[in-house]
LOFILUM-456349 format. One record per residue (C-alpha): residue number from 0; x, y, z. Coordinates in nm, 4 decimals. Layout:
+-----+----------+----------+----------+
| num |        x |        y |        z |
+-----+----------+----------+----------+
| NUM |        X |        Y |        Z |
...
+-----+----------+----------+----------+
***
This chain:
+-----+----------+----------+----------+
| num |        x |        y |        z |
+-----+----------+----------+----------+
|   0 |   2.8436 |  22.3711 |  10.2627 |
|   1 |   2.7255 |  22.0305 |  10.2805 |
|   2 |   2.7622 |  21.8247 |   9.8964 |
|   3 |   2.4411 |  21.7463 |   9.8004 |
|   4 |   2.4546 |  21.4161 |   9.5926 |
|   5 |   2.1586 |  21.3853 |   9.3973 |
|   6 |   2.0750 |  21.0262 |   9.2732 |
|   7 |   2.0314 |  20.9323 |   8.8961 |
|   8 |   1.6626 |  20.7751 |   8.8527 |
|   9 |   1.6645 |  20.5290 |   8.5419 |
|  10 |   1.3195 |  20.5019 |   8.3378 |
|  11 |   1.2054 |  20.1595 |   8.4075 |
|  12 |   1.2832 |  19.9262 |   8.1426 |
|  13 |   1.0405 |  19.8090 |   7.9204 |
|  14 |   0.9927 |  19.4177 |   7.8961 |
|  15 |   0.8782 |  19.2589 |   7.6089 |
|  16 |   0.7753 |  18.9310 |   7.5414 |
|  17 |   0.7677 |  18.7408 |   7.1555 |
|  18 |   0.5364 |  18.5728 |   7.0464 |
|  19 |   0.6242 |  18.2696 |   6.8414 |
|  20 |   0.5042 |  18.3004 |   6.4933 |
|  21 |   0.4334 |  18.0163 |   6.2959 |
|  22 |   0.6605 |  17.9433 |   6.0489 |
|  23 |   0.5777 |  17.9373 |   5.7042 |
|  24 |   0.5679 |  17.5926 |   5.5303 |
|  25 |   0.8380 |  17.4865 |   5.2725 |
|  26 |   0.7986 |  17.5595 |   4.9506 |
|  27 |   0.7281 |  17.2989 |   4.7184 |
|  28 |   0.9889 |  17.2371 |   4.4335 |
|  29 |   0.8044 |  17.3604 |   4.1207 |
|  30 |   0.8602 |  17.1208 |   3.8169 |
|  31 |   1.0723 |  17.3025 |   3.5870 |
|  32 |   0.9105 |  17.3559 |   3.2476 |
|  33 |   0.9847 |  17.0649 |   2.9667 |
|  34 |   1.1655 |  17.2722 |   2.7452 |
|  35 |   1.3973 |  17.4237 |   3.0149 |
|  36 |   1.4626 |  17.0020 |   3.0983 |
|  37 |   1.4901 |  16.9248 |   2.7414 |
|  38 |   1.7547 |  17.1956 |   2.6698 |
|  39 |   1.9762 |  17.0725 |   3.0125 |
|  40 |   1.9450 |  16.7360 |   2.8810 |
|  41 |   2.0640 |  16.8235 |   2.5249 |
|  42 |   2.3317 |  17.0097 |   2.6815 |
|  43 |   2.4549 |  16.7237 |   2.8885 |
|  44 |   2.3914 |  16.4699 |   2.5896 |
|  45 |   2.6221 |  16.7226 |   2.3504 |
|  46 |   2.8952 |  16.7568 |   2.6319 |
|  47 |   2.8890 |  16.3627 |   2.6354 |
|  48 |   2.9202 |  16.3513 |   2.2219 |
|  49 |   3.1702 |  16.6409 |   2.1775 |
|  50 |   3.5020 |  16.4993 |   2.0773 |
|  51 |   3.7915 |  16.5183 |   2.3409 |
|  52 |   4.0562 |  16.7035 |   2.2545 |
|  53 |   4.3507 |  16.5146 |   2.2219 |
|  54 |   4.6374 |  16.6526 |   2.4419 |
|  55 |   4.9617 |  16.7441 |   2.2616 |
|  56 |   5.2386 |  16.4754 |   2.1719 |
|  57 |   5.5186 |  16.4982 |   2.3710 |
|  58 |   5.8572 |  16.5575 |   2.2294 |
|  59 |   6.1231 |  16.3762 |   2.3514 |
|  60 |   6.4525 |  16.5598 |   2.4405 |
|  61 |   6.5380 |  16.8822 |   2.5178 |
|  62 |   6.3836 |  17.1966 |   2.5041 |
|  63 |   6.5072 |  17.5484 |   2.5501 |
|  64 |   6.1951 |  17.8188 |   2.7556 |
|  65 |   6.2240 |  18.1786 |   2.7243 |
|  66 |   5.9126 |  18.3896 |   2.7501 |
|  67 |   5.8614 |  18.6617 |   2.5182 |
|  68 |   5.6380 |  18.9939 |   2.5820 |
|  69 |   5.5781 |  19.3298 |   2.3992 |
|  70 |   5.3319 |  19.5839 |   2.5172 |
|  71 |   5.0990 |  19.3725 |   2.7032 |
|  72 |   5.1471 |  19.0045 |   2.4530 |
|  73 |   5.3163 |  18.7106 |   2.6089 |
|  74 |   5.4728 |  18.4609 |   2.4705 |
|  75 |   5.5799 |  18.1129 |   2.6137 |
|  76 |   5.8618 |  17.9652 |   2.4165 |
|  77 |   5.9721 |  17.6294 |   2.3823 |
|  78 |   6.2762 |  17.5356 |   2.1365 |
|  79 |   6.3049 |  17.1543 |   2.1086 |
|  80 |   6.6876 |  17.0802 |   1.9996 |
|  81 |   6.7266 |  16.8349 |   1.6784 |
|  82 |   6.3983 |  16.9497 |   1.5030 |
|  83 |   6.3263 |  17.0127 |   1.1364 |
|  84 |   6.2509 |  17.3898 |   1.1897 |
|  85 |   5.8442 |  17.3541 |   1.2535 |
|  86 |   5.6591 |  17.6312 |   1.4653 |
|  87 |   5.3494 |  17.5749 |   1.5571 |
|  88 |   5.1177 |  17.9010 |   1.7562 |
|  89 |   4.8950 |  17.8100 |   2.0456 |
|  90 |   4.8355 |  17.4632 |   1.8524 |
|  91 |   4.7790 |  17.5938 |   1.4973 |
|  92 |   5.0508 |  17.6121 |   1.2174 |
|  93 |   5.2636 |  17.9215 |   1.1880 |
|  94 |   5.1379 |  18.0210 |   0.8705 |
|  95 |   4.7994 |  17.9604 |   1.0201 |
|  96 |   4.8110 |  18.1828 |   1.2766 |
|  97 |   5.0132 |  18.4984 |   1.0785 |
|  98 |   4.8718 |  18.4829 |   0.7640 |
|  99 |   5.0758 |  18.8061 |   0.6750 |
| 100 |   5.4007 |  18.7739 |   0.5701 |
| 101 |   5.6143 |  19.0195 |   0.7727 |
| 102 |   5.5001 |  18.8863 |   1.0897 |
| 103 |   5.6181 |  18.5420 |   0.9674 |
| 104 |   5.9226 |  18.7484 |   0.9244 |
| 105 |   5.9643 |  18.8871 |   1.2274 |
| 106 |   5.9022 |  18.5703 |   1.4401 |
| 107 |   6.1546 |  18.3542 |   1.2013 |
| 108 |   6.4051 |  18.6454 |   1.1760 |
| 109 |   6.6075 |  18.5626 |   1.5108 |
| 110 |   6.6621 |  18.2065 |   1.3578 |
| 111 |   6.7784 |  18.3230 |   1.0439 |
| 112 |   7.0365 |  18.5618 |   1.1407 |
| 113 |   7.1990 |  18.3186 |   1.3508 |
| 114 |   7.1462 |  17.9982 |   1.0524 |
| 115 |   6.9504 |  17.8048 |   1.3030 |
| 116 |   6.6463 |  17.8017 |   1.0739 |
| 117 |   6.5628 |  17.4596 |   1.0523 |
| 118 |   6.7884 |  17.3138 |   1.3633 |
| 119 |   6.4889 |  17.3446 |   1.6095 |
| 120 |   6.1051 |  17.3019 |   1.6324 |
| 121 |   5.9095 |  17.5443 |   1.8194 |
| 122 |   5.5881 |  17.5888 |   1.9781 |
| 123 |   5.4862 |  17.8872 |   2.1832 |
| 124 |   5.1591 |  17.9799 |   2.3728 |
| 125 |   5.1280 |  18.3189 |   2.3012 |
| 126 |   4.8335 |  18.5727 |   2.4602 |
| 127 |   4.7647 |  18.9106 |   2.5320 |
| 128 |   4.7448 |  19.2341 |   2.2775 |
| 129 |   4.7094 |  19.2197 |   1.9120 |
| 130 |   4.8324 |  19.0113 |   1.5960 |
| 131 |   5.1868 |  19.2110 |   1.5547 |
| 132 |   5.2447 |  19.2524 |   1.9185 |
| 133 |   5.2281 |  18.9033 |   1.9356 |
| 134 |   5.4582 |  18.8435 |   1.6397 |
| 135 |   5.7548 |  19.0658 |   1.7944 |
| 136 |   5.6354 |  18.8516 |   2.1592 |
| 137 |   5.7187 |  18.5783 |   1.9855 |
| 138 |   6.0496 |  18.6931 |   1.8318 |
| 139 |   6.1753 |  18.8203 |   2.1399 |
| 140 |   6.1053 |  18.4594 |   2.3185 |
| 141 |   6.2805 |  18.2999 |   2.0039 |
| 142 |   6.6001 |  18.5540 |   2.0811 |
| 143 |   6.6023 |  18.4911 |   2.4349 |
| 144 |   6.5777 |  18.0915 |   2.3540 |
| 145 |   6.8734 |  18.1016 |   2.1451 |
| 146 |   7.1027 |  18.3108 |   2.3588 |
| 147 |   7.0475 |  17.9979 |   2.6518 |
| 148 |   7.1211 |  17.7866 |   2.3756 |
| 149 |   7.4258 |  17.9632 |   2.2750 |
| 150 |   7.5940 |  18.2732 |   2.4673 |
| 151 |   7.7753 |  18.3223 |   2.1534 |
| 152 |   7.4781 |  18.4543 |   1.9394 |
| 153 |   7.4275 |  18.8004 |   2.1825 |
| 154 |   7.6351 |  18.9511 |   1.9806 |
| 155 |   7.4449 |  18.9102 |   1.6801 |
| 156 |   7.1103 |  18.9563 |   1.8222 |
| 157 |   7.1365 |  19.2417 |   2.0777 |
| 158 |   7.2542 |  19.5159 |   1.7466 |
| 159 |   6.9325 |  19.4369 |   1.6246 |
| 160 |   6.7197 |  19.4908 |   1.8807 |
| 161 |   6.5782 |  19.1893 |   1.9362 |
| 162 |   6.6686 |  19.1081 |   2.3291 |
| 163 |   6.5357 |  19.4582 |   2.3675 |
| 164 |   6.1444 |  19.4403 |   2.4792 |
| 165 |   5.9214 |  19.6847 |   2.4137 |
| 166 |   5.7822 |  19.7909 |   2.7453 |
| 167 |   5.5715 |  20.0389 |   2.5630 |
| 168 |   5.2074 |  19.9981 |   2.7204 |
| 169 |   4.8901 |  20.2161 |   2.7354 |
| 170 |   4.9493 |  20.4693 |   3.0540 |
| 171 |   4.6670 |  20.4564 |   3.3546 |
| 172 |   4.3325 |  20.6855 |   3.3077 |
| 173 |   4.3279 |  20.9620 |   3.5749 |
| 174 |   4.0636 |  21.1046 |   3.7731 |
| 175 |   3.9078 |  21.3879 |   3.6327 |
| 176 |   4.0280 |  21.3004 |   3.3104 |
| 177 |   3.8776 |  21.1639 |   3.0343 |
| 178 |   4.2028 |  20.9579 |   2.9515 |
| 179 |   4.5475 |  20.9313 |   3.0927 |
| 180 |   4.6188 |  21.3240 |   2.9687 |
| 181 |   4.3294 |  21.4293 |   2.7702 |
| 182 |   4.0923 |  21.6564 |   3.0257 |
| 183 |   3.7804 |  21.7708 |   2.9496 |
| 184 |   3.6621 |  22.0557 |   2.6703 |
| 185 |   3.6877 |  22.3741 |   2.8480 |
| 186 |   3.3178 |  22.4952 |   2.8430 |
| 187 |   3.2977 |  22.9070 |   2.8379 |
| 188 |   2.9004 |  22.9265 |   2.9875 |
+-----+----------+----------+----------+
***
């Protein structure tokens, strides 16, 4: 038997032609309001009259870094060799920043154990987590400071716990959870 081939017809394409369209005319710029001006002006006029900041003094000679953390703080320490025992927080004064006692205790602990309370100065940028996390942040930079300072002092400061951190932090939510473990009331009907 003789193949019949049969032969595919396409539908004839349709052609279209655009039409320009006029385009629309540019918007005007619409004055902004007087009071909207006024306010950006007063804003650049008080940016202009704000006092600059003045940056830190440097302190000449050397400094000892360690960074501190606990739970989710971080603290950035700097010990500065022949100082008069000064510790300053993220640019406020110690006392300042931890008005409560035993976290002034905590952070100044590490130095008194090993008698180096008033051979340094310190400042630390410390963020992250609350008030006492920050405080044992902050003593665990100190602890770490001193042992670059001198190897010696490990074995005074790792019995106490203090080149231990914390790694303690609040576990991931789940899906289908309402938080990391907790799942949702059971519901009978």
């Amino acid at each position: 038997m003789p193949k019949t081939t049969a032969k595919k017809t396409s539908a004839p394409k349709k052609t279209t032609t655009k039409t320009a369209t006029p385009k629309a005319a540019p918007k005007k710029a619409t004055k902004a309001p007087k009071a909207i001006k006024a306010v950006k002006e007063s804003k650049v006029v008080a940016a202009e009259k704000a006092p600059v900041k003045a940056a830190p003094r440097e302190k000449l000679g050397n400094y000892f870094y360690a960074s501190g953390k606990r739970k989710t703080s971080v603290a950035s320490v700097r010990m500065f060799s022949d100082g008069k025992g000064i510790v300053t927080v993220n640019e406020r004064t110690f006392e300042n920043y931890f008005p409560v006692s035993t976290d002034q205790d905590k952070i100044l602990s590490p130095l008194r154990v090993t008698n180096h309370l008033k051979s340094f100065d310190i400042t630390v940028k410390v963020h992250g987590g609350g008030i006492h996390s920050q405080a044992e942040a902050i003593r665990h930079g100190i602890s770490k400071a001193l042992l670059a300072v001198d190897a010696a002092t490990r074995s005074i400061l790792k019995p106490l716990g203090f080149l231990t951190r914390d790694s303690r932090i609040k576990e991931r939510k789940k899906y289908g959870l309402k938080r990391a473990r907790r799942a949702p009331q059971w519901q009978k009907r």
